[in-house]
Every structure is written in structure tokens, then in C-alpha cells.
C-alpha positions in Angstrom: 0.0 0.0 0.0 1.6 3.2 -1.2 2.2 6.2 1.5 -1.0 8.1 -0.2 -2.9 5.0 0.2 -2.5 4.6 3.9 -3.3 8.6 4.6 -6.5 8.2 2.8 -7.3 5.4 4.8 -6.2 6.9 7.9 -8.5 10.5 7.0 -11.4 7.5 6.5 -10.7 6.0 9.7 -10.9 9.4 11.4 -14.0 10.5 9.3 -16.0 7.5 10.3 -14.7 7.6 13.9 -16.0 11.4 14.2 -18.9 10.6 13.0 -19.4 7.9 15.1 -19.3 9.8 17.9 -20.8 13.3 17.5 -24.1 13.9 19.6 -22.9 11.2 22.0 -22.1 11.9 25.9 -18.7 10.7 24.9 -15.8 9.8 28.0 -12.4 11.1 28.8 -10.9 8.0 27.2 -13.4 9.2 23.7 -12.1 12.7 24.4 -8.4 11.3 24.5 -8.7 9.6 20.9 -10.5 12.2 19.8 -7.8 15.0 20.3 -5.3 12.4 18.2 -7.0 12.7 15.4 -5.5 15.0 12.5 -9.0 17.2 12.7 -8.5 18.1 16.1 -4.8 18.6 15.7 -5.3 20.9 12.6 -8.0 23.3 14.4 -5.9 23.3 17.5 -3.1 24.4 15.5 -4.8 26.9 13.7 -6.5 28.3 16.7 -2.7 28.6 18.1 -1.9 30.6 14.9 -4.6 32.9 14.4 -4.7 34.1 18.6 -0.9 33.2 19.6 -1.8 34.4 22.8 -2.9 33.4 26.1 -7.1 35.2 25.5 -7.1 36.4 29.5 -3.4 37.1 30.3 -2.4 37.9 26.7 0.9 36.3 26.8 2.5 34.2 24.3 0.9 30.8 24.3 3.1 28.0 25.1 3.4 24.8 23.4 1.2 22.8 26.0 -1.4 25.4 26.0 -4.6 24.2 26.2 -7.7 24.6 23.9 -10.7 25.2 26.1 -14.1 24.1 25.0 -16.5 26.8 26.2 -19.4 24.2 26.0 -19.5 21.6 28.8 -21.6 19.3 27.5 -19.6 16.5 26.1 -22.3 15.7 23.4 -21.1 18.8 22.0 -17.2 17.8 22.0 -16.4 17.3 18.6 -18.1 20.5 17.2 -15.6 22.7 16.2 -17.0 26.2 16.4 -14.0 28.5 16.3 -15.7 31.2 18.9 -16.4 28.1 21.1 -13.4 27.5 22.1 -10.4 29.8 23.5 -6.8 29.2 24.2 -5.3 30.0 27.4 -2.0 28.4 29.2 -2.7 25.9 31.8 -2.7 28.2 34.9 -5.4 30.4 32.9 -7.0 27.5 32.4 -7.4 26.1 35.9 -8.3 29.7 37.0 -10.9 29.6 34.7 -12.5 26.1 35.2 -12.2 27.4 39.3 -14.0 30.5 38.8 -16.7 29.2 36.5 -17.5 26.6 38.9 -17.5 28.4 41.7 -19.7 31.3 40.0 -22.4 28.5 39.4 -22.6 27.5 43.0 -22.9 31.5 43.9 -23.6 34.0 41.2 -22.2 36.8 43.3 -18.8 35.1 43.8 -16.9 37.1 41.0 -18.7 40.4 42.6 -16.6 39.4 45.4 -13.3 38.7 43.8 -13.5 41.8 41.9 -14.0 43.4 44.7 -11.2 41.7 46.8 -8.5 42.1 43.7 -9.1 45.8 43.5 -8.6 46.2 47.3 -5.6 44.5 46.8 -4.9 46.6 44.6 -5.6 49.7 46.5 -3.9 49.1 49.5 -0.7 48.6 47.9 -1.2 51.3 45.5 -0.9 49.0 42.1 2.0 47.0 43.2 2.8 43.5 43.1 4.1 41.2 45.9 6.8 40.6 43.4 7.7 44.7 43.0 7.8 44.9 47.0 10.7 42.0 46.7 12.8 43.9 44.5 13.1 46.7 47.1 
């Protein structure tokens, strides 16, 4: 089997996989051979080029950054919807899964960290921890 062959064969395996599994409550092992597929790693690398930044902290994004479905629902997994999805470095990440979950437990939770980061930010008038340790 020639080297054209064996991709064409490959893109059908990974056609007929998808398809096999969009609309389903799919599991983390799914989710796993799911984000091997060429599909996945083409619109993760495309998302990478077109943003190239972290879309909270707007630094550079590393190359484990992570491509965060906006839609929890894992029916919804394979759906790639560019404005879906954003790109953030893994602490950006876990900040965000943390906040979002704690937001849905108590909707006035980010009132409160707002709140607590600007008086933070107020008593030390706009400095870092880090800018007092260079003193």
C-alpha cells in the first residue's frame, strides 16, 4: 500500500470515527482519541496561529497550551465552532474552570473577587508582591 494509500485510509478512519461519535455523551478516554485525530490537531493548530496568545493574560501561548471548550456538554465535543473555544496556558485555564464553577454555586462570587483584587490593589497602591521583593 503506497504512502498516499495509507493517509486516505487513515482521514477515513478518522472521518468515520468522528462521526461515530458526534451527539454522544462521549468519556475522557473518547475525548483522549478524539484529540489524536489529524482534525482536532489541525484546528488546535490553527486556533494557536490565528490568537498566539494566552485570550485572558495575553501572553505568548506555550506549546502545552490548552484549547478550552467553552461548551461543557460532552455531546457537543467534537463541534468545532472557532468562537467556542479559547486558548489559554494551563494556569489560565485552571483559574478559569475554578472561577466558572465556583460562579455557578454562587452567582455573586466574582462580585466578590473583583471586589477583593481591586482592594488589593488599593492598598498597595498598584503594586505586586513581586515589586515589594525587588526593594
Amino acid at each position: 500500500m503506497t504512502r498516499a494509500e495509507q493517509k486516505y485510509l487513515k482521514e477515513c478512519k478518522e472521518k468515520q470515527f468522528i462521526e461515530s461519535i458526534k451527539g454522544q455523551k462521549i468519556d475522557g478516554k473518547t475525548k483522549a482519541e478524539f484529540r489524536i485525530t489529524n482534525v482536532w490537531k489541525n484546528f488546535r493548530k490553527s486556533m494557536h496561529d490565528k490568537f498566539k496568545v494566552d485570550y485572558l493574560t495575553h501572553r505568548k501561548l506555550n506549546k502545552t497550551f490548552n484549547l478550552h471548550h467553552m461548551k461543557f456538554d460532552p455531546r457537543f465535543y467534537t463541534e468545532l465552532n472557532e468562537e467556542q473555544f479559547r486558548c489559554y496556558n494551563s494556569n489560565t485555564h485552571d483559574v478559569v474552570h475554578w472561577l466558572v464553577s465556583e460562579t455557578i454555586k454562587d452567582p455573586t462570587f466574582m462580585q466578590r473577587i473583583t471586589e477583593e483584587v481591586n482592594l488589593h490593589i488599593q492598598l498597595n497602591n498598584g503594586k505586586d508582591v513581586k515589586d515589594f521583593l525587588k526593594d
